[in-house]
C-alpha positions as CSV (number, residue, x, y, z in Angstrom):
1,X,21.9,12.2,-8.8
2,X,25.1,12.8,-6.6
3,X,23.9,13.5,-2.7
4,X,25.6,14.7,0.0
5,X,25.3,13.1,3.5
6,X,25.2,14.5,7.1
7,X,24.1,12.8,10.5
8,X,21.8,14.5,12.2
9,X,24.6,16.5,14.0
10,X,26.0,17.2,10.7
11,X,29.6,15.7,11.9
12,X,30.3,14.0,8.1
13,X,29.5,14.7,4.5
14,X,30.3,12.4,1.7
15,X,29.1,11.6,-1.6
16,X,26.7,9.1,-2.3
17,X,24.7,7.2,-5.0
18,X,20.8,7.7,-5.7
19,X,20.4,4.1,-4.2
20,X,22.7,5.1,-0.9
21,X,20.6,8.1,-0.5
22,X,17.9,6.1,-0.9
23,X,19.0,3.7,2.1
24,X,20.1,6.8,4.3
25,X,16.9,8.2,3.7
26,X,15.4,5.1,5.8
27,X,17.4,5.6,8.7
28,X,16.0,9.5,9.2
29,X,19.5,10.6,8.2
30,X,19.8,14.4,6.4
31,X,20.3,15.0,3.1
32,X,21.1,17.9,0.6
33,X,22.4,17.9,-2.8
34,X,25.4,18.4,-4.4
35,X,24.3,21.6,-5.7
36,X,23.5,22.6,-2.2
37,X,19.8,22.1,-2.3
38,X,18.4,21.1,1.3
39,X,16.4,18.9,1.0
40,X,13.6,18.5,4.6
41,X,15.2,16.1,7.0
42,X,13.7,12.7,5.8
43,X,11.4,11.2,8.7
44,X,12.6,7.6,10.5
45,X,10.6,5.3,9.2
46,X,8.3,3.6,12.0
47,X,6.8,0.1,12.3
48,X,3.9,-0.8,14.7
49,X,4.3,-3.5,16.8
50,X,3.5,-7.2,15.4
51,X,-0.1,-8.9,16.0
52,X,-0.8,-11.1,18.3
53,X,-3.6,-13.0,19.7
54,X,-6.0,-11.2,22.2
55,X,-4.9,-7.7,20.9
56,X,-7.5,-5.3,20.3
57,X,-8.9,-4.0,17.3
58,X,-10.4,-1.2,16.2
59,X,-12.7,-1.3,13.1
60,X,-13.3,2.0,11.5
61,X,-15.5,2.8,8.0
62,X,-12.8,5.9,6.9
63,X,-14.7,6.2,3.1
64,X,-18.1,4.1,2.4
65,X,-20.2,1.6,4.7
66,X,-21.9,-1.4,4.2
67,X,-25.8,-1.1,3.0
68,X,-26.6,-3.3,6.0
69,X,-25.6,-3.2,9.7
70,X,-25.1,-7.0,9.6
71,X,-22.5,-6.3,7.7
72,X,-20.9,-4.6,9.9
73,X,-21.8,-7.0,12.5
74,X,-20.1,-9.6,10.2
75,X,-16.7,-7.7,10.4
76,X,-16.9,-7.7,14.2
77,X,-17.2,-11.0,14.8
78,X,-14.6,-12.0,11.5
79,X,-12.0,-10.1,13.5
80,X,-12.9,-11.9,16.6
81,X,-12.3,-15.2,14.9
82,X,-8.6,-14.0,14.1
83,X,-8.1,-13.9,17.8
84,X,-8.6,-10.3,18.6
85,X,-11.1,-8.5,20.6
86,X,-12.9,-5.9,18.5
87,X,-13.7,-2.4,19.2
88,X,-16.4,-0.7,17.4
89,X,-15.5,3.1,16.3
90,X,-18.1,5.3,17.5
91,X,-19.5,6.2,14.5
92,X,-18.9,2.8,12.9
93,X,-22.8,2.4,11.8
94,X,-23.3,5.8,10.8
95,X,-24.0,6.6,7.2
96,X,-24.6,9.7,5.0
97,X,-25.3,8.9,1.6
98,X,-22.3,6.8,0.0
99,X,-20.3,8.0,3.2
100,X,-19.8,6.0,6.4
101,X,-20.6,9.9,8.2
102,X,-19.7,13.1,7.9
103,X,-16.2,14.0,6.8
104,X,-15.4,15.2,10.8
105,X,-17.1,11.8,12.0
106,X,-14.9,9.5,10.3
107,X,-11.8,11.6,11.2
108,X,-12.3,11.7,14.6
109,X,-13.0,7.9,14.6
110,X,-9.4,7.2,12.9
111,X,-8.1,9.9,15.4
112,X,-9.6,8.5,18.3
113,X,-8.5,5.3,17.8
114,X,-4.9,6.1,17.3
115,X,-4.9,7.9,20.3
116,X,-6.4,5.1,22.2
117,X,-3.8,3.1,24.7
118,X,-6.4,0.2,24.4
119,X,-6.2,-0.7,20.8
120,X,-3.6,-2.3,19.8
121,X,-4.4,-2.3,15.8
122,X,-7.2,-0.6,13.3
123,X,-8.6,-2.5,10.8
124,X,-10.8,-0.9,7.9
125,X,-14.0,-2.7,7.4
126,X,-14.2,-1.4,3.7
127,X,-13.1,1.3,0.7
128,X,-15.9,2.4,-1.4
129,X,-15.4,6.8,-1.5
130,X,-14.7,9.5,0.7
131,X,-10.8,8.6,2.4
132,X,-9.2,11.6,0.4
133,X,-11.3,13.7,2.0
134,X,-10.7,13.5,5.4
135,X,-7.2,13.9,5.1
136,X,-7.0,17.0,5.9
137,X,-8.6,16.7,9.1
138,X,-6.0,14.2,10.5
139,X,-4.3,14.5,13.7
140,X,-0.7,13.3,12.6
141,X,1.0,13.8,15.4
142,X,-1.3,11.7,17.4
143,X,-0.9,9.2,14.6
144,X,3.0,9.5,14.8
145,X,3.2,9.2,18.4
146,X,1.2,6.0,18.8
147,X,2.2,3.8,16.0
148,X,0.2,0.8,14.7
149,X,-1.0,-1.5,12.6
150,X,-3.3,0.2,10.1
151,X,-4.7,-1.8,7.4
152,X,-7.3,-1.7,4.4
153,X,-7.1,-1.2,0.3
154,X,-8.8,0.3,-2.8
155,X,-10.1,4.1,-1.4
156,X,-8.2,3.6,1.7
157,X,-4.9,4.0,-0.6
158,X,-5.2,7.8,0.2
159,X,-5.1,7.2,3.9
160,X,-2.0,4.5,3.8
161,X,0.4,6.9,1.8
162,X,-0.9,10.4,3.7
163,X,0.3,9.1,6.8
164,X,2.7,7.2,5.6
165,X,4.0,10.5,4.0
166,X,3.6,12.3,6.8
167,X,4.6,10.7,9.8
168,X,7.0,7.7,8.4
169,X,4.7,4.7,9.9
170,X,4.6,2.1,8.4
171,X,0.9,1.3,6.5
172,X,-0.7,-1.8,5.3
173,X,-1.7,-2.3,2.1
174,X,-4.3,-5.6,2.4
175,X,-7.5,-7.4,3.6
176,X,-10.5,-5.8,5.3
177,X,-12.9,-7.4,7.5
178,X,-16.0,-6.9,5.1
179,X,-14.9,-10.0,3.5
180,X,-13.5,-13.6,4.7
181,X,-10.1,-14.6,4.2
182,X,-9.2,-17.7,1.8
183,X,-6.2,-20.0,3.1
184,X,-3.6,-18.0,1.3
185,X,-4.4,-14.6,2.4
186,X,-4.6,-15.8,5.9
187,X,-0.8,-17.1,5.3
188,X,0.0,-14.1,4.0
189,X,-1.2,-11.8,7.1
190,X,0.4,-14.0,9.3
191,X,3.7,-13.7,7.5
192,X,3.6,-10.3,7.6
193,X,1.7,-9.0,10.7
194,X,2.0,-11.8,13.1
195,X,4.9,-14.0,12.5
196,X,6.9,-11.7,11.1
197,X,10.4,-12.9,8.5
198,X,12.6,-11.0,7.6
199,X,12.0,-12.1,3.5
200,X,8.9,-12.7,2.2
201,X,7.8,-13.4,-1.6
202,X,4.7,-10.5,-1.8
203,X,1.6,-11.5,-3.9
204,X,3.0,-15.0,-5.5
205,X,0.2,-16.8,-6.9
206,X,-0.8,-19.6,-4.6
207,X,0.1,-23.3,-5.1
208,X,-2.1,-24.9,-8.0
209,X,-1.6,-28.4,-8.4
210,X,-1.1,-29.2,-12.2
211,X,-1.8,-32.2,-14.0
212,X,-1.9,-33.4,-17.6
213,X,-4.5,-31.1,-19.5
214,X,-4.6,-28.5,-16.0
215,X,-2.4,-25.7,-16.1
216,X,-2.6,-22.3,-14.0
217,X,-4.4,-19.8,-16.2
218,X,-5.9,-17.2,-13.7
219,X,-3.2,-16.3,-11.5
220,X,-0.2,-16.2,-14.0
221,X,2.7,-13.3,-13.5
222,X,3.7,-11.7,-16.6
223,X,6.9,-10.2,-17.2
224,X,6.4,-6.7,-18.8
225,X,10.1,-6.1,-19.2
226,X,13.7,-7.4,-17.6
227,X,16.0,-6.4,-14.7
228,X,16.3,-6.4,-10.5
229,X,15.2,-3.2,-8.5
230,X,15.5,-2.4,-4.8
231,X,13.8,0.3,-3.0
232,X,10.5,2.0,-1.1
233,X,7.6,0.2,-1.2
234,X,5.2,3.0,-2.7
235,X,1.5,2.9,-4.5
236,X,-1.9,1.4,-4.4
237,X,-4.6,1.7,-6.3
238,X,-3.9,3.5,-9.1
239,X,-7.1,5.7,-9.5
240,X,-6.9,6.7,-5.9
241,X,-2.5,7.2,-6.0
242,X,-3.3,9.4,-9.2
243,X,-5.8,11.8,-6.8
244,X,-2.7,12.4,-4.9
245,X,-0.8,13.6,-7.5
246,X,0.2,17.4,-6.2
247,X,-1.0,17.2,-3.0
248,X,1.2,17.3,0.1
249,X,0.1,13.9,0.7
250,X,1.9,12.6,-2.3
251,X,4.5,10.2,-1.8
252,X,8.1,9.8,-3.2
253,X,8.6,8.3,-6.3
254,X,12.4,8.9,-6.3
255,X,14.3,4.6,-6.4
256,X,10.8,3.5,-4.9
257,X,9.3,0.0,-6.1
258,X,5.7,1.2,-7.3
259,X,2.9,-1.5,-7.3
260,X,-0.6,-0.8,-8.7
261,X,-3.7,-2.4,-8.6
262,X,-7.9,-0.8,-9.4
263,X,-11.2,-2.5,-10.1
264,X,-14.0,-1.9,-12.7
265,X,-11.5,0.2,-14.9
266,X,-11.9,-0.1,-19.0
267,X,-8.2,-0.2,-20.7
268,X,-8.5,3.5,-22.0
269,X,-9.4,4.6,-18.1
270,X,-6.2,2.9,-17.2
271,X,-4.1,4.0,-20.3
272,X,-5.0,7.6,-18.7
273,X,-3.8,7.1,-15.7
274,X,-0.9,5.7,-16.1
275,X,0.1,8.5,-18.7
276,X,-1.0,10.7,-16.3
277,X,1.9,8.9,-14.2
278,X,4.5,9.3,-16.9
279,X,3.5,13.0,-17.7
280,X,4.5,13.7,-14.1
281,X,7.6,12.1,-14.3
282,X,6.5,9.7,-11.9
283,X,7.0,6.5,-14.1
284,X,10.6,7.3,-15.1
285,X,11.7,8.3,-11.3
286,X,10.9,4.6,-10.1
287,X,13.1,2.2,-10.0
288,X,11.0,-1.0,-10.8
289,X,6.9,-1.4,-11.1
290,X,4.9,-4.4,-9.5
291,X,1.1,-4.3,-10.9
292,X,-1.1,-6.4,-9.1
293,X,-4.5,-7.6,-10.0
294,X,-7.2,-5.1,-12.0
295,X,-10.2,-7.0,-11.2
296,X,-13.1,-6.6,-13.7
297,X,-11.7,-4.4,-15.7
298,X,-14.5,-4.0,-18.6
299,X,-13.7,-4.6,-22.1
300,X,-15.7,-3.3,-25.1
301,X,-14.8,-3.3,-28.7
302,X,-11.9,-1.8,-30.3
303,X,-10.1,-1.9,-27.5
304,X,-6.4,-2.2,-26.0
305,X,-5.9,-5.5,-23.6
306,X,-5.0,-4.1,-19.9
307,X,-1.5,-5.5,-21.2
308,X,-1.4,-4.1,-23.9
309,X,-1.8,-0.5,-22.1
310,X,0.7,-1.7,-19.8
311,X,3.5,-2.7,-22.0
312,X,2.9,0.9,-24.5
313,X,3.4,2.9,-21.3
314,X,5.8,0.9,-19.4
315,X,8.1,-1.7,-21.6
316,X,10.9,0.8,-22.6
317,X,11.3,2.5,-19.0
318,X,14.3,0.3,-18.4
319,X,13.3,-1.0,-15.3
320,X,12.0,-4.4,-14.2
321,X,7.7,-4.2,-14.8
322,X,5.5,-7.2,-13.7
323,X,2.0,-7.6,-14.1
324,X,-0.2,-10.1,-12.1
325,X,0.4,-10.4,-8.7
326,X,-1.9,-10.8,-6.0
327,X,-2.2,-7.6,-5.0
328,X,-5.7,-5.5,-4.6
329,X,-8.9,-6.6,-5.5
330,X,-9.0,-10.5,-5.6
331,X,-9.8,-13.1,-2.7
332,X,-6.5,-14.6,-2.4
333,X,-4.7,-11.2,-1.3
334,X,-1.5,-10.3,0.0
335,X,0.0,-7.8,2.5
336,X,2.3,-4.8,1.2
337,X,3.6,-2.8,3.6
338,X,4.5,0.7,2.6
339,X,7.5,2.6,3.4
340,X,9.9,-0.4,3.4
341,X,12.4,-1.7,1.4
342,X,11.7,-4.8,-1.6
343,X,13.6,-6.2,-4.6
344,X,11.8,-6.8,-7.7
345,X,13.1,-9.8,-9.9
346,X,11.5,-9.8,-13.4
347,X,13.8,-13.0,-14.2
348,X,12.9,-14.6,-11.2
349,X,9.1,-13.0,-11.4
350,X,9.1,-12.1,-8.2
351,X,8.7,-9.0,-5.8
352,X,10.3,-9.7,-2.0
353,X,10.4,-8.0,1.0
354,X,13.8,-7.8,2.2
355,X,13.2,-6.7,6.1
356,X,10.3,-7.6,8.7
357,X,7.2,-5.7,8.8
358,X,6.5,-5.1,12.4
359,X,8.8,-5.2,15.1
């Protein structure tokens, strides 16, 4: 696709390349087509402030809760141990069926908190159901004005790409405080959220020390097919992305590096997703896919592998496809931040963020 660029006083036009726009298109600049298509001025892309200890943060349940309040009480005092203060949302113990609330209670919570000078970061303390559906009652200008770190996975996909989508900050794909960190996603957080570098290698398996008759077999990257990729950091889980699908809260595919992860979902439940992906026109827009882990994902007989699904829909894209890394519902977890720019290296099996997360 041949683009046309203008600052944002429109003072020079040029041509450009799908991967210039693409670049352009993270510095806020404007954009039309050749053709003369407008497209909406593309929002500056925001990052939160980094972590650091005796910062406050808010825990909010935006989908399901835990069955019991010591749960909860658990998350409090893990993010304590992090070196943070904690605040408790409001309606943090509330519960309504398989929802942490009503659909207005758990908005205003998230709203409340971004709009609160006092905390500094929000932390989710789980996914379950129920984040699509209070996206429409999000206040994202309130959002965009206060940037910060906003972090959580599974369900609370929906929430990371709407704002995301709408406001240009910067969302965090990774842990919640429901459950402990190991030693490597602990390392991982840090890298991203409190020490900051300006590369780091997302989801790599962690060390395993080899010896004659041990090799790694559970965390092992496979390469679906060849080639390097830069671009967007998009995705999630895939059952929750797929939801999005045609809503104003969908992301852009266009040059982005997609990453995917889900839980308790049969081959065939997968197959249809992802097909549903490639029926879009969503799978051929990317420039490069990174699957991460899909955790108990049930076999019965007759039945494609979750590779085998993966390679049918995705081997002859002609972009670089890996499968494995430790992304989404495992214990040793990264952080993906969304909205910034990574290289994926099938040779190298790797997928690298090339700029810090925070600032």
């Amino acid at each position: 696709m041949l683009c046309r660029i203008e600052d944002l006083a429109g003072n020079r036009s040029m041509p450009v390349t799908r991967r210039q726009f693409l670049n352009y298109a993270a510095t806020g600049t404007a954009v039309s087509t050749a053709s003369g298509f407008s497209f909406a001025q593309i929002r500056e892309v925001i990052k939160p402030n980094k972590l650091e200890s005796g910062m406050t943060v808010g825990l909010v349940s935006p989908a399901s809760n835990a069955a019991e309040d010591e749960d909860i009480l658990a998350s409090i005092d893990f993010v304590k141990s992090l070196g943070f203060e904690a605040k408790a949302s409001p309606n943090l113990f509330a519960r309504n069926q398989y929802l942490a609330g009503t659909d207005q209670q758990r908005a205003r919570d998230l709203n409340a908190f971004f709009a609160d000078p006092e905390i500094d970061a929000i932390f989710c303390t789980r996914g379950g159901y129920g984040a699509p559906r209070i996206l429409p009652f999000l206040d994202y200008e309130i959002i965009a004005a206060n940037p910060k770190v906003f972090m959580g996975y599974s369900d609370i996909t929906a929430l990371l790409n709407a704002i995301q989508v709408k406001t240009g900050l910067v969302t965090y794909h990774g842990p919640m405080a429901f459950e402990n960190f190991t030693d490597y996603t602990f390392e991982q957080f840090e890298k991203v959220l409190q020490n900051p570098q300006k590369m780091v290698d997302l989801g790599e398996p962690p060390n395993f020390e080899s010896g004659p008759g041990r090799v790694e077999r559970e965390n092992r990257i496979t390469r679906i097919s060849s080639g390097i990729a830069e671009g967007r950091l998009v995705g999630g889980n895939l059952s929750l992305l797929v939801t999005l699908l045609g809503t104003e809260y969908e992301p852009d595919f266009d040059g982005a590096i997609l990453f995917l992860e889900d839980v308790y979902e049969p081959p065939y439940s997968i197959d249809r997703m992802l097909t549903h992906l490639w029926l879009t026109g969503k799978l051929e827009q990317v420039a490069g896919i990174a699957f991460g882990k899909f955790t108990n994902a049930s076999y019965g007989s007759n039945t494609f592998s979750v590779e085998e699904v993966i390679r049918a829909r995705c081997e002859n894209l002609g972009i670089p496809v890996l499968k494995g890394l430790m992304i989404g519902h495992t214990q040793d977890q990264t952080v993906v931040p969304l909205g910034l720019i990574a290289r994926l290296d099938a040779a190298e099996r790797k997928l690298t963020l090339l700029e810090m997360a925070v600032q």
